[in-house]
C-alpha positions in Angstrom: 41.3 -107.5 -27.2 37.7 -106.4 -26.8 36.0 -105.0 -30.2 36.3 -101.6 -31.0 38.2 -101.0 -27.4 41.2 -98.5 -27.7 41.1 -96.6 -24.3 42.9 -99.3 -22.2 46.5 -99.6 -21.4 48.0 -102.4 -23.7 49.0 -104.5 -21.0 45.4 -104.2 -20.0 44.3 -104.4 -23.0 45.7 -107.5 -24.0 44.7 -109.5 -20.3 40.9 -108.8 -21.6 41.8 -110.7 -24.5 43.2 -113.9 -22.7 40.4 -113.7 -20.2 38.2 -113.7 -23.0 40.2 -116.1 -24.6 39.9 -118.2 -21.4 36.0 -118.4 -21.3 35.2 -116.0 -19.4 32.4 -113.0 -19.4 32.8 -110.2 -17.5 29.5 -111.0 -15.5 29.9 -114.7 -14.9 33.6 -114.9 -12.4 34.3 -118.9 -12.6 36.2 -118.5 -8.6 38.0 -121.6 -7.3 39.1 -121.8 -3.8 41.6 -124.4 -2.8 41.6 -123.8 1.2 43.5 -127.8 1.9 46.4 -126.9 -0.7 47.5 -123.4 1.0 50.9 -124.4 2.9 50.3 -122.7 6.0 54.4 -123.5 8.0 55.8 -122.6 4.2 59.0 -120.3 3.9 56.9 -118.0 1.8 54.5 -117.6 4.4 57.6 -117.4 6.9 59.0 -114.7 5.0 56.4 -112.0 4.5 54.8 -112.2 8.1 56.9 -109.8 9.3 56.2 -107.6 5.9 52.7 -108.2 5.5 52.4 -106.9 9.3 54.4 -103.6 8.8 52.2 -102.8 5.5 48.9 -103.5 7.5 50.6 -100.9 10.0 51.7 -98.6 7.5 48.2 -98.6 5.6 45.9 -98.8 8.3 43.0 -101.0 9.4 40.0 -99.5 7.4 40.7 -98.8 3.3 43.8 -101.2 2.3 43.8 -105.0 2.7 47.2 -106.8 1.6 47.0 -110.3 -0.1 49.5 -112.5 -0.6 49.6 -115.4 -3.2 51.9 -118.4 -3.7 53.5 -119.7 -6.6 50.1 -121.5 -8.0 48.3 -117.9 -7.5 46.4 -119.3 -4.2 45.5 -116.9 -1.8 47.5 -117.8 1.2 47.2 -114.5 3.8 45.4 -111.7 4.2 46.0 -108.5 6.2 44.7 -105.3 7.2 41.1 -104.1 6.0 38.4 -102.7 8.1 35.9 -105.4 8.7 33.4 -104.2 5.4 36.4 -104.1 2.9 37.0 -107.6 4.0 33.7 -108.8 3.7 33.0 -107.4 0.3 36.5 -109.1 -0.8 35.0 -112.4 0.9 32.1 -112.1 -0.9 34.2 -112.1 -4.6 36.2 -115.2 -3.7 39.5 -113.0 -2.0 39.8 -115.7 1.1 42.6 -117.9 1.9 42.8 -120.7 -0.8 41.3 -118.4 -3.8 42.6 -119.0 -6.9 43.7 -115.9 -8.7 44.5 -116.6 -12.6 43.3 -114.4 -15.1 41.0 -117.8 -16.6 39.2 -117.6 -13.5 39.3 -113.7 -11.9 40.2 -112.0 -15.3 42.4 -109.3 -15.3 43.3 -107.7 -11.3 46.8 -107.4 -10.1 46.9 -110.8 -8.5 46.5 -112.8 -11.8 48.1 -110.2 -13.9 51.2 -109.7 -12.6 51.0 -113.7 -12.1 50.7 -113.7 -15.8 53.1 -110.9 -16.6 55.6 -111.9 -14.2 55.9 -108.3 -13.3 54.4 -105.6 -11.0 50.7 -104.0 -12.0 48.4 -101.6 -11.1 44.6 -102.0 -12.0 42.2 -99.2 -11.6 38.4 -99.2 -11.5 37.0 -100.3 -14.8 40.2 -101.8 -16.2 39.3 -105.0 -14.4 37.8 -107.2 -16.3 34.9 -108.6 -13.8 32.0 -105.9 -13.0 32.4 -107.0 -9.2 35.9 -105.6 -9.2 35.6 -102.4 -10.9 35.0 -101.0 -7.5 38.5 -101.0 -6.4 42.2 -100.5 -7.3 45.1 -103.0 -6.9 48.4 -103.0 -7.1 50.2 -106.4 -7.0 54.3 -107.7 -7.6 55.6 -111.0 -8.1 58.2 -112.0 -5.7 60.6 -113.9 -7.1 62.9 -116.6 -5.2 66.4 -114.8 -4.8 68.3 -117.9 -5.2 66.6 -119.8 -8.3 65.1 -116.5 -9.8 61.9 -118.8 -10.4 58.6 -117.0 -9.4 57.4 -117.9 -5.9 54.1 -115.9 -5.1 52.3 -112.4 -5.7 52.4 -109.6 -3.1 48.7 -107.4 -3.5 47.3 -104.2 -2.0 43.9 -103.8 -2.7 41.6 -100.7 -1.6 38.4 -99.2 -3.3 39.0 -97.0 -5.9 38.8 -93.4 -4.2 41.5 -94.8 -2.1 44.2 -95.2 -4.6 47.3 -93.6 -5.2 50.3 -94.0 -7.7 52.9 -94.3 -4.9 51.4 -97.8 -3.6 52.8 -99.1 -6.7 56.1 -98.9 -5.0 55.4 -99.4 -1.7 54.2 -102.9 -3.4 57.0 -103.5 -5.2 59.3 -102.3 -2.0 57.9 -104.9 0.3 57.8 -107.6 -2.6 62.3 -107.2 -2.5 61.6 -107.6 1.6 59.9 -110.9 1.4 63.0 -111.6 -1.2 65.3 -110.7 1.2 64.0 -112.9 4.0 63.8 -115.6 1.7 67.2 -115.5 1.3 67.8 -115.6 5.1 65.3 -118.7 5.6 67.2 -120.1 2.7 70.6 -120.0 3.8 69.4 -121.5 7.3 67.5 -124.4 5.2 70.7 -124.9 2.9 72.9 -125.7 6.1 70.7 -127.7 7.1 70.3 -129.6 4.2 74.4 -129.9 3.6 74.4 -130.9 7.3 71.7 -133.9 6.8 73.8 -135.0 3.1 76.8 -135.5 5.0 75.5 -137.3 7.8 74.1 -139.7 5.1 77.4 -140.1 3.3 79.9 -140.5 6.2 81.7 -143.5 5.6 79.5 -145.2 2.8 79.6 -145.5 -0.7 75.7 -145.3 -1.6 73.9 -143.4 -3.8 72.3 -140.4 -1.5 70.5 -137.1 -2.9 68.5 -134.1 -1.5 66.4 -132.3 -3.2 65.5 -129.1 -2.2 64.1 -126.2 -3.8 66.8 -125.1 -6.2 69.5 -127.0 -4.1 70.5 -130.8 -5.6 73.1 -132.3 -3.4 74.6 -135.5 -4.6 77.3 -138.0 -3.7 79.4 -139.3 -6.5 77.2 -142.7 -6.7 73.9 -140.9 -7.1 75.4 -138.5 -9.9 76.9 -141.7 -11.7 73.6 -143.8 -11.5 70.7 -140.9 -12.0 69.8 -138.9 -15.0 68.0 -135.5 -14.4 65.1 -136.5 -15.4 64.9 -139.1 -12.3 64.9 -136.3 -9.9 61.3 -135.4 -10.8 60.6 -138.8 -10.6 62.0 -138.7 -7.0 60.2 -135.2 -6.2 56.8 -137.2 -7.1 57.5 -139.7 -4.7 58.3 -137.9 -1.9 55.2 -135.3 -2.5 52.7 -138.4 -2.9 54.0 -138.9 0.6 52.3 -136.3 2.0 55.7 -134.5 3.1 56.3 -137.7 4.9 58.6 -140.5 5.2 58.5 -143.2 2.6 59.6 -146.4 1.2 59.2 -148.0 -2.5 60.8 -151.2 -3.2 61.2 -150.9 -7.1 61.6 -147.6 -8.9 62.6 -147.6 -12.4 65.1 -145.2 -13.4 65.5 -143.3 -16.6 68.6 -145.5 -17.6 66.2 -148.7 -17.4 67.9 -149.5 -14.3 65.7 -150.6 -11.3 66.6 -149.3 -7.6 64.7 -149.1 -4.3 64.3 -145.7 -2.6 64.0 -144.6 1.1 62.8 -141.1 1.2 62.5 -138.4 4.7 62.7 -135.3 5.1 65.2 -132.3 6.1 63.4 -130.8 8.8 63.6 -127.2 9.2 63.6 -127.0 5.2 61.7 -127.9 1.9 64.0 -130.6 1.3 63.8 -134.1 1.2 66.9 -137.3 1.7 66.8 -140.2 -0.9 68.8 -142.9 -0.1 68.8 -145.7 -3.2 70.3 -149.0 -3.7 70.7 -150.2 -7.5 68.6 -154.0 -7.4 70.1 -156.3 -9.1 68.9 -157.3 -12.9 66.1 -160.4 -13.2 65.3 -160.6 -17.3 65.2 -157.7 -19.6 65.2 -154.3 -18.5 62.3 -152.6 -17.8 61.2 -149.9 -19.6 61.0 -146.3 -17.6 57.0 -145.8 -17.4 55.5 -142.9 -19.7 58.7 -143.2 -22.1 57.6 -142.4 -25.5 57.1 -145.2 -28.0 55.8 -144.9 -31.2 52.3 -146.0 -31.4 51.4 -144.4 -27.9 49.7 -141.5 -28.1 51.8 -138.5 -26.1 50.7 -135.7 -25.1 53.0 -132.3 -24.8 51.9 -129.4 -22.8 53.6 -126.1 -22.3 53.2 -122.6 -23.1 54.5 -121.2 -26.3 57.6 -121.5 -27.3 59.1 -123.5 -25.1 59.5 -126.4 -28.3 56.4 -128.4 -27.9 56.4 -129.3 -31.7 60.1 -129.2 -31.8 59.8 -131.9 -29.3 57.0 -133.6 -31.4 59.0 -133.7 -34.5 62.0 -135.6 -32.5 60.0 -138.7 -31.9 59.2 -138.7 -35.4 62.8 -138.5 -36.0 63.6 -140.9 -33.5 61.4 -143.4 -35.0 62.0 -143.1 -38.5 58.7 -141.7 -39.5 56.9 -139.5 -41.6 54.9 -136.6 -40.1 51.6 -135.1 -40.9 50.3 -132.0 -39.4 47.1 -130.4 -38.2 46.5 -127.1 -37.1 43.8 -126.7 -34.0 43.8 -123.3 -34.9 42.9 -123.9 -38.8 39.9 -124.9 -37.0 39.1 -121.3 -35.8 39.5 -119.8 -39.3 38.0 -122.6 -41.6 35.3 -124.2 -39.5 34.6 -127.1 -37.6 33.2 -129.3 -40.7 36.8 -128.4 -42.7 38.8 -129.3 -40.0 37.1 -132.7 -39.2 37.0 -133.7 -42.9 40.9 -133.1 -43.0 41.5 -135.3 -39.6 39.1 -138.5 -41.4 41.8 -138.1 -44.3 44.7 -138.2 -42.6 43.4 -140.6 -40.0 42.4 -142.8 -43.3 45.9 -142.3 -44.4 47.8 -143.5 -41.5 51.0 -141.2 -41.6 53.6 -142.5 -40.0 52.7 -139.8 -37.1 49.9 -137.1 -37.0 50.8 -134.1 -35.0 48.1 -132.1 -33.6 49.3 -128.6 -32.9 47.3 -126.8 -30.3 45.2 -128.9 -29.5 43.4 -126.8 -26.3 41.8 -124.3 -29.2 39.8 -127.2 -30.8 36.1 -126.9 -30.1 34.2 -129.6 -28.3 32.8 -131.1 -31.3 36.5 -131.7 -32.9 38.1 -132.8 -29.5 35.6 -135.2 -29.4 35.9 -137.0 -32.5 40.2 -136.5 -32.6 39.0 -138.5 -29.0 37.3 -141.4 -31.1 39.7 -141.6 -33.3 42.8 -142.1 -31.1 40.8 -144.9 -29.4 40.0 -146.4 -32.6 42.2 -150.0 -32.7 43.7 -149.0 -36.3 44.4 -145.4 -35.9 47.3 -143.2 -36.5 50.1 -142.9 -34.0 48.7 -139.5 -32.5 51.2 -136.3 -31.1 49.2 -133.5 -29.3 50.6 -130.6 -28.9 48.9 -128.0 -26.3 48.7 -125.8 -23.1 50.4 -126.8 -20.0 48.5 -129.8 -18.4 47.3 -127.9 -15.4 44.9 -125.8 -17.5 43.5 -127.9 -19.0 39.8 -128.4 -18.9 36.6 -130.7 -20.0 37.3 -132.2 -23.5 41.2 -131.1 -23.8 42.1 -132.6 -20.2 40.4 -135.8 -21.4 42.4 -135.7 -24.6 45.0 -135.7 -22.7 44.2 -138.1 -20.1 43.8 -140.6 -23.2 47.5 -140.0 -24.2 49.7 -142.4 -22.1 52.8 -140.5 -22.1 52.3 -136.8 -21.1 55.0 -134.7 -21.3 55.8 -131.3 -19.6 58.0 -128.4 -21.3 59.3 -126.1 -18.9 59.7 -122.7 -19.1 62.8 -121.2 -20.5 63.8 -119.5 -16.8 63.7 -122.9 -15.4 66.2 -123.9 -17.8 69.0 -121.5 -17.5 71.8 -124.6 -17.3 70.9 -125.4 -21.0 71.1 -121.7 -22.0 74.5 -122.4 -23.5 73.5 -125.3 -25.4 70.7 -124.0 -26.8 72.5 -121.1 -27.9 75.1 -123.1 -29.6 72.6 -125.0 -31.2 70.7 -122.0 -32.4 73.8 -120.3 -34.2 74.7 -123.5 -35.8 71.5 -123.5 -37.5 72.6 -120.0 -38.9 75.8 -121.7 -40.4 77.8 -119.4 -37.8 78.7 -122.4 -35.9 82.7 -122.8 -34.8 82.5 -119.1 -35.5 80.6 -117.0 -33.1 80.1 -117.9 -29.3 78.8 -116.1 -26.6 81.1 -115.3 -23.9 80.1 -115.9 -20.5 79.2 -112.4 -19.1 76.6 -112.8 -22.3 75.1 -115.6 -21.4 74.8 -114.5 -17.4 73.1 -111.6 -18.3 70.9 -114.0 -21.2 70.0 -116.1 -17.8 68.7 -113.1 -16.0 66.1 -112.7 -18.1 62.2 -113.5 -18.0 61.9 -114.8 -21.9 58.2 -114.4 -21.3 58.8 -115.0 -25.1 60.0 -118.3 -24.1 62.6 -120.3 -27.1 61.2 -117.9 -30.1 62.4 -115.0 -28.3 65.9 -116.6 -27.6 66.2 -117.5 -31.0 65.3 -113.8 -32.0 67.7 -112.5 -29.8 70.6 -114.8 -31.4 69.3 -113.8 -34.7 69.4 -109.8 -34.0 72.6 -110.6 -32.8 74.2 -113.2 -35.7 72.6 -110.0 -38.4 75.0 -107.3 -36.6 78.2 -109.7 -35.8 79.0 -113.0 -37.7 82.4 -114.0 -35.9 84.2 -113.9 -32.5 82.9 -113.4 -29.1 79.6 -112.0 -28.3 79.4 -109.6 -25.2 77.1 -108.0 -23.3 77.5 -104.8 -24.9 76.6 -106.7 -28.3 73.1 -108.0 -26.9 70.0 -105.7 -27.5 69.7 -102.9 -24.9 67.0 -104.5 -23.5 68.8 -108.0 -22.6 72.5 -106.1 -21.2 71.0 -106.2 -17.8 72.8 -109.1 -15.8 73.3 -110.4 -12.4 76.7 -109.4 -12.0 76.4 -106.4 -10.8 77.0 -107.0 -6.9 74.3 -103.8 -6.1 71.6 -105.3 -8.3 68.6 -105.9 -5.8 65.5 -107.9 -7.2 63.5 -104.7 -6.8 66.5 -102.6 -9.1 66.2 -105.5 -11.7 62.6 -105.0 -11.8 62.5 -101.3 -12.1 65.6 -101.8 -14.9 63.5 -103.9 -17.1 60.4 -101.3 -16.9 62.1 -98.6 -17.4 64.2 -99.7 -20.9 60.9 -101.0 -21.9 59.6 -97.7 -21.6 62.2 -96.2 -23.2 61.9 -98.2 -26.5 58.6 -97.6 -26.7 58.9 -94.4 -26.6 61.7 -94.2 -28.9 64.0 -93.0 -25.9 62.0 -89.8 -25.4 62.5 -89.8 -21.7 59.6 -87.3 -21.1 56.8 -89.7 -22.4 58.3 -93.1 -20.9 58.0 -91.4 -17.7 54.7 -90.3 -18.4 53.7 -94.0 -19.6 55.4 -95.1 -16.1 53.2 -92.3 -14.3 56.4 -91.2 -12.4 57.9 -87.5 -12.8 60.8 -86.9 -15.1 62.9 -86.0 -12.8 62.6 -89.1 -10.5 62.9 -91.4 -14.0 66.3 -89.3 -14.4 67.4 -90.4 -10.8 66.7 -93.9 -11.0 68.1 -94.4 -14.8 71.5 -93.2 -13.2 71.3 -95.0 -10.3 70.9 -98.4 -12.7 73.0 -97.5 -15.2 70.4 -97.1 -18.1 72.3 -95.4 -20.8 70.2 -94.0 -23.8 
């Protein structure tokens, strides 16, 4: 958070620190435009035509240009704008194929609510750039109906006199609309998808999968000979194939198990026809490529939380091993020449493993020599632990690129099948396990939630909720207010879950004083009334 700072809104607030965080000074932008990666037939793109048309109509040609980002936070359309709005936009790197995250265009309502996963408004001299302080934004993520996973960022941008608190829901209206025709677009691709899987499995008995997005179809032979872990390996293929059909002879599957694969793909959707056929065995079987063995360095990315040094600590378990540990972030407090003195020791002292925690907050000068060291012939059996590969720059991403085995953790929304596990696992380690369970309406309304908190937040909820009830089933009604909200109520619209969340936010920061959370929202008391009863917000 900037020094001394205390007029900005915390959520503000607190996207200046990881801009800052990130590198970057409010004078000096770092824009990256990615024109050859926007998907220009995509259903996204599909989808909000209609709505990004109807706001340009709405808004006018002259003071409010709509932007619309993908799931990567690429520019991929722009609308309305008189011809000098545009240009000065242009000029600051909003074109199709600009890359909008908060390390690169600081804090705006593109990258923010990117970040956040929610709708913002930036005004004036919140942004963090100077070239942006001239206008006011308003952006909302739209998230995929089906998969809940985010999909893109809808924008209106306009200069500053321009502005008004009520685009903030015209925004976050049109957002739900590109939702809705997602879910029309995806219906369509889904039959077509079932239609191509079963003209692939009529009358035969081998394995065939598609794999679409959010939608896994699979014949009895492809479930029996693939792990989950082989459908990425699958997705990979068929994206180095330029969206096109393909053919690999040997593909080595999780299991050891060697098959080829013959790839095309669905038309009129995003997914993609494997056909395999299991080869037979010549010797040995081969190891998977990138599986972790000890001795090879491994790299695992992902943003807090998500386990990355629980996951470390496994393959020292796995092999038998002793750990030792160093803190990237020790760094920060005790100095470079500390830290470094600390990595010769243990590297002299060849632990059985040395983790690495954090390793994208190490200066140059440390990632450099951790770099000579994991090349050196005799050293230690390295773990890093860090930020998701993808941002990863200079030193860290060749860190990283020096670790044979990389490893991805994904966030906890894109693992809502192994919410039940991993609440099972986390009450046994309170010593309530074989006592307390969470039903099924709890854990539904547990997988309709953002976690931006990722597996620490999980863990606090089943701790809050362990403190209060030690045996029997857990309900919703038992979860903190916050986390009651699920999707089983039929009415729920993606917009109504967004505005639920806000609100009981605003509520417990205010300590329920209804008056000042809807003076924190900016909307009148009267209209926070109507929309708590029309969501069911008790309190």
């Amino acid at each position: 958070m900037p020094a001394g700072d205390t007029t900005l809104r915390p959520e503000i607030a607190h996207s200046w620190w990881r801009s800052e965080r990130s590198g970057l000074t409010p004078a000096a932008p770092q824009p990256r435009v990615e024109p050859d990666a926007v998907d220009r037939r995509g259903r996204l793109r599909t989808a909000a035509g209609p709505v990004l048309a109807e706001l340009a109509r709405q808004l006018g040609e002259t003071d409010f240009c709509v932007v619309l980002a993908d799931r990567a936070a690429r520019i991929t359309e722009l609308s309305g704008g008189g011809r000098a709005l545009r240009d000065r936009l242009e000029s600051l790197g909003v074109v199709s194929g600009g890359v909008f995250l908060e390390e690169t265009t600081g804090t705006n309502s593109l990258a923010t609510a990117y970040e956040l996963r929610r709708g913002v408004a930036v005004h004036g001299e919140e942004h963090y750039l100077e070239p942006f302080k001239r206008f006011s934004c308003y952006g909302h993520p739209i998230t995929h109906p089906v998969t809940r996973r985010l999909v893109g960022v809808l924008d209106i941008t306009c200069p500053s006199a321009a502005g008004s608190p009520l685009l903030a829901p015209l925004v976050a209206r049109a957002a739900r609309d590109v939702e809705e025709g997602l879910l029309r677009t995806e219906r369509a691709a889904e039959r077509r998808m079932l239609a191509a899987f079963r003209a692939a499995t009529a009358g035969r008995q081998r394995p065939v999968l598609v794999l679409g997005d959010g939608v896994v179809l699979a014949g009895p032979a492809a479930v029996a000979l693939l792990d989950p872990v082989d459908h990425l390996t699958l997705r990979e293929l068929a994206a180095g194939s330029g969206g096109g059909e393909g053919t690999l002879s040997a593909v080595t599957l999780a299991s050891g198990r060697t098959v080829s694969v013959r790839w095309r793909p669905v038309e009129g959707s995003d997914g993609v026809l494997f056909e395999l056929a299991e080869l037979p065995e010549t010797g040995a079987p081969a190891r998977r490529p990138g599986a972790p063995v000890p001795g090879s360095a491994v790299y695992i990315g992902g943003a807090p939380g998500t386990g990355r040094t629980t996951a470390a600590r496994a393959l020292a378990d796995a092999a038998g091993v002793a750990v030792r540990t160093l803190d990237a972030s020790e760094a920060l407090v005790r100095g470079d020449a500390d830290w470094l003195a600390r990595l010769e020791r243990a590297a002299a002292d060849r632990p059985g493993l040395l983790l690495v925690e954090d390793a994208h907050l190490l200066s140059e000068t440390c990632a450099v020599r951790l770099h000579r060291i994991m090349a050196r012939r005799s050293g230690p059996w390295t773990v890093l632990t860090g930020a998701p590969l993808a941002g990863l720059t200079g030193a860290h991403a060749v860190l990283a690129a020096d670790c044979p085995v990389q490893v991805e953790l994904p966030a906890l929304r894109e693992r809502t099948a192994e919410l039940p596990g991993l609440v099972r696992t986390m009450i046994d380690g309170l010593g309530l396990g074989g006592r307390l369970h969470f039903t099924p309406a709890a854990l539904a309304a547990l997988g309709a939630q953002p976690f931006p908190g990722e597996l620490r937040e999980l863990h606090a909820v089943v701790r809050d909720v362990a403190a209060r009830r030690s045996a029997g089933g857990v309900t919703v009604q038992d979860l903190p207010e916050r986390y009651r909200f699920g999707p089983g109520s039929p009415a729920m619209t993606p917009l109504e879950r967004a505005e639920h969340e806000t609100i009981t936010a605003a509520l417990l920061d205010c300590g329920g004083n209804k008056l000042r959370a809807a003076r924190q929202l900016g909307i009148s008391r009267t209209t926070l009334y109507s929309r708590m009863r029309a969501l069911r917000i008790t309190g």
